[in-house]
Structure formats: structure tokens, C-alpha cells
N, C-alpha and C positions, 0 to 999 in steps of 0.2 A: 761775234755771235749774239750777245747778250745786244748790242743794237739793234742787229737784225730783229731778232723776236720780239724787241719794243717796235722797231718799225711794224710790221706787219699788225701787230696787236692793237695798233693807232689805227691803221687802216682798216683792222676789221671795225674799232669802234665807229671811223667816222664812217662805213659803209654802212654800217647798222643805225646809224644818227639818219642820214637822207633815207631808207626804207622807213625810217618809222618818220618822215617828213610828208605834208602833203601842200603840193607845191597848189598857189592863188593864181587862177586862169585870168586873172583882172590884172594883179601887181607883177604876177612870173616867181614871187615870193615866195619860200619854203618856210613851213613850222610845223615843230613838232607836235606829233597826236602819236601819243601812245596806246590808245584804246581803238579797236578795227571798226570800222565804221557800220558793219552789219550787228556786231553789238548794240554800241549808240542806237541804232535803228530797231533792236527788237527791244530794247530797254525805254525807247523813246511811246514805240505804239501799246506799252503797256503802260505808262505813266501816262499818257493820253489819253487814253480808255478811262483809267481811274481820275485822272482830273474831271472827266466831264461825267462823269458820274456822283462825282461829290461837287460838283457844281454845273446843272443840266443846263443844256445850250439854248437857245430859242429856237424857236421851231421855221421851217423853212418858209412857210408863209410869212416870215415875217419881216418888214421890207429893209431892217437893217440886215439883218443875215443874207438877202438876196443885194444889196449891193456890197456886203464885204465877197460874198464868194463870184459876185460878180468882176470887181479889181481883181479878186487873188488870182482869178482862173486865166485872166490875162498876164498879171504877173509872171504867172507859173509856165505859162505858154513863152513867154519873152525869156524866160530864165534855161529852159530847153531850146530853145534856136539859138540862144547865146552861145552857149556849152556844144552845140552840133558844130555852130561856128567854129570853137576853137577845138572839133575834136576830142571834144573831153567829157564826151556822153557816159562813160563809164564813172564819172562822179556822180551822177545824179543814178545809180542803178539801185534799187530796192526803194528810190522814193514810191509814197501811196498818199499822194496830195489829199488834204479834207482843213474846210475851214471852218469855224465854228465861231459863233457871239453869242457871250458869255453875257447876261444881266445884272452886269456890278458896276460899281461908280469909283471904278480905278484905271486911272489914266495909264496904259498898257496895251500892247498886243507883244504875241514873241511866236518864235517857229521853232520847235525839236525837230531833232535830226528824221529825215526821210518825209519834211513837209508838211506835218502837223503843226495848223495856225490855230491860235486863239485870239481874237479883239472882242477888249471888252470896251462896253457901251459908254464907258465914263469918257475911253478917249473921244467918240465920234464928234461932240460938243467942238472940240477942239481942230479936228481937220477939218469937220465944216463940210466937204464934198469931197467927192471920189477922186479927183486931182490930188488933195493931200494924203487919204490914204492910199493911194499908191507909192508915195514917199514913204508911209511908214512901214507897209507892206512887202515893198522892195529892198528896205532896211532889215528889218526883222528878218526875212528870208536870202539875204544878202549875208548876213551873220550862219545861219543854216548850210548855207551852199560852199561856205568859206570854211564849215569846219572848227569855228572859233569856240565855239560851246566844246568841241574835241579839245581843244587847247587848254582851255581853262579847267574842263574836268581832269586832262591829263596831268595835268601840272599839280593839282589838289590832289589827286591818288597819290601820285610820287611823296611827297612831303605826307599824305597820311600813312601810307601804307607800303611805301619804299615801289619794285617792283612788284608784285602782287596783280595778278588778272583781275579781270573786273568781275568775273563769274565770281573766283575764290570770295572778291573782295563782300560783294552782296551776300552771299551764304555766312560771312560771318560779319558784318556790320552793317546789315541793310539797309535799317534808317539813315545812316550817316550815311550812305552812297546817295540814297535817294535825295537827302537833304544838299551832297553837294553837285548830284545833277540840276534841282531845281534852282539853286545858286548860280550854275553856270549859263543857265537859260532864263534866268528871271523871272519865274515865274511866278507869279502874284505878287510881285511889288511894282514899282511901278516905272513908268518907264521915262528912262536914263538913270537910272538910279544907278547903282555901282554893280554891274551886270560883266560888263567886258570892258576890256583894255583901250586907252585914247588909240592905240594901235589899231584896234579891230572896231571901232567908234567907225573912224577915220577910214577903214576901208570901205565898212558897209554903208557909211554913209555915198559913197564913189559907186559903188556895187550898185546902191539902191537904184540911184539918179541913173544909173545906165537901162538898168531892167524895167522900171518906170517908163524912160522915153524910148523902150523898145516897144512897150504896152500901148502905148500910142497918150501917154500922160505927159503934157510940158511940164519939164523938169523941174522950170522958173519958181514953181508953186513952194519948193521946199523952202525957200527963202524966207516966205510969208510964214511959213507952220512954222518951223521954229526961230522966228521972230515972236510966234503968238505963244510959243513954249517958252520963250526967255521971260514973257512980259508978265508971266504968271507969277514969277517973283519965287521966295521962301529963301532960306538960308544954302546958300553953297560954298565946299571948298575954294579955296584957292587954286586955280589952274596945276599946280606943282603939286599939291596935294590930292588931287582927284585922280582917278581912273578916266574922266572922261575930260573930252577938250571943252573950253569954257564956251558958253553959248557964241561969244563973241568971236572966240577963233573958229567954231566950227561953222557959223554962217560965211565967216571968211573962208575959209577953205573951200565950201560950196561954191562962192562967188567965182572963185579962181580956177575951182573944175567945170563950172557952167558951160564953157566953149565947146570940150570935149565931152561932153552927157548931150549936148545939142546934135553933136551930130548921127546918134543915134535914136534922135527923136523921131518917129514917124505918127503922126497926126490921124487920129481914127475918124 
């Protein structure tokens, strides 16, 4: 009897483990997100509001903000026929796409949950044309659509605040919630910094180069951008020490997914 009732008690948990899983429509992959995504998304368009109020966007006449929201809106279009494709339109419900360029000279762009983009101006220097930022646009929203910000905020409640809702959590440690959602999203540091896992590097990097060459952008371009991101130099971990895969392997990966991101290139 005493096995039975451990059996069953293991099934309940590991049914309860896959409900709180949200499985990757690119890998087929499951991970956990313990936090419900319509949260993430009302907690995302209030941190969004207050970001660009304590740091006002450019205004739309203005021809960087009309070609970031010109890539995103293709992006965002490629990222919704993907997800039709595979059925899985129900991941993308309560998004309320808006993208926004910020006037600061930090090499960054990142996406909150339900489609809120920020790029700021330090990066544009660096992709050079709208081929590269689609690369970093389909990255950064490839990490969004993935969930991965779920993942990492998930896993930082757990170890701060054990099981604890995220409503409870905010009404008694605000700042700290606030501080480890902008942690898990990146927000104003800079980008590849220690944001997400070589895991979730590594998918959105895949993710990106697909939604890109759905957008009608050749993929080929990521190559060069972060070739021109390595060449920037500064001090970095060691591969085994990082979060992130070292510029050298990740252009190697690129190389090696390039065949399969081609064939959903379509040329505008």
C-alpha cells in the first residue's frame, strides 16, 4: 500500500512538472515556467510603460525608429505564420506588439513578454543595415516567444521565495521582483551580457535566423554581426564559466545551422 501511494504521489508530481512545462515549437523541447504567462504579460506592459517613461523614445518621424519598427513589424509577421504553421497560435495570445528606440549609447535591444521591443541607438552603429537587425530582432524576440525570460524569472522566485505566486510575491518585495524580472530580460545592460543560459543563447540564436529568413532577411548576414561583435574585444569568461557560448562557438553553430535557416529564407 505504502508503494502504491509513493507511486501515484510521483505521478502526481511529475504530472504537475509537464503542466507547469512549456514545450519549444522550434526544438519540441519542454521547460519549466512556473509563472502563467498572462501575468508575465501584465507585469511586462507595466514595466514597459514605466521604462519608456523614465527613458522617452524617439519620436516616429524619426528614420531610426521607422526602420527598427519597420524589421520588427516583418519579424512579428514571420513569428505569427511560423506559430500558425505549427499550430501553436495559442502561444502568441495576449501578445500587443510596439517597438520603440531608445537614445542611449548601449549596445542592446531585448523583448518582454507579449512583444514589447526596445533598440537602443548604441547598437544600430554595429548592425549597420536592416539585414543585421533582423538578426538581433529575431534573437531578442526568439528569447520572448521561447519563454525563456519565464524560465529564468521562474527559477530566481523558486530559490528566492520558495513556491510563493508572483502577485503575493510583488506585494511584499516589489523591488526585488522588479529587479529580478529586469535581470531576466536584460534590461539596460548590454547585450550578451549574462542575460540567459548558453541553452537559450543557442536556441534563440536558431529561433532568430529562422523568423529573419521568414521576414524575407538572408540569414548569411548573422555571420558578419557577430563576427563585428567578437571583434569589439573586452574581457570575457572562459566558455565553461559563462552563461553564454563563446563568440567562436556560437558563429560555429550558426555556420552549421545555416542550411536549415536557408530554407526558410524567402527574399522580399
Amino acid at each position: 500500500m505504502h508503494l502504491m501511494k509513493k507511486t501515484v504521489y510521483t505521478a502526481l508530481l511529475f504530472s504537475i512538472f509537464l503542466l507547469s512545462c512549456h514545450k519549444n515549437v522550434v526544438t519540441g523541447k519542454r521547460a519549466f515556467t512556473m509563472l502563467p504567462e498572462s501575468e508575465m504579460m501584465a507585469m511586462s506592459f507595466t514595466e514597459y510603460d514605466k521604462f519608456l517613461s523614465e527613458h522617452p523614445p524617439l519620436p516616429a518621424s524619426d528614420e531610426r525608429v521607422q526602420l527598427v519598427k519597420r524589421c520588427g513589424t516583418k519579424i512579428q509577421k514571420a513569428v505569427e505564420q511560423f506559430y500558425a504553421d505549427k499550430k501553436a497560435t495559442r502561444d502568441l495570445d495576449g501578445f500587443n506588439w510596439a517597438f520603440n528606440v531608445v537614445d542611449e549609447n548601449t549596445i542592446n535591444a531585448w523583448c518582454m513578454p507579449g512583444g514589447k521591443v526596445v533598440v537602443y541607438t548604441g547598437l544600430l552603429p554595429i548592425t549597420k543595415d536592416e539585414q543585421s537587425l533582423a538578426v538581433v530582432l529575431g534573437h531578442e524576440i526568439a528569447h520572448a516567444v521561447a519563454r525563456h525570460g519565464n524560465q529564468r524569472m521562474s527559477q530566481a522566485l523558486v530559490l528566492q521565495f520558495g513556491g510563493t505566486a508572483l502577485s503575493v510575491a510583488i506585494q511584499t518585495q516589489p523591488a526585488m521582483v522588479r529587479n529580478i524580472f529586469e535581470q531576466s530580460y536584460g534590461i539596460g545592460t548590454t547585450l550578451g551580457t549574462l542575460k540567459y543560459s548558453r541553452n537559450h543563447e543557442t536556441e534563440a540564436d536558431k529561433m532568430g535566423l529562422i523568423f529573419a529568413a521568414m521576414a524575407g532577411y538572408d540569414p548569411e548576414v548573422a555571420i558578419g554581426f557577430w563576427q563585428r561583435m567578437a571583434s569589439m574585444g573586452g574581457e570575457k569568461p572562459p566558455q565553461l564559466l559563462s552563461t553564454h557560448p563563446s563568440d567562436a562557438t556560437r558563429i560555429k553553430d550558426l555556420e552549421a545551422f545555416m542550411p536549415e535557416a536557408k530554407k526558410y529564407y524567402k527574399p522580399s
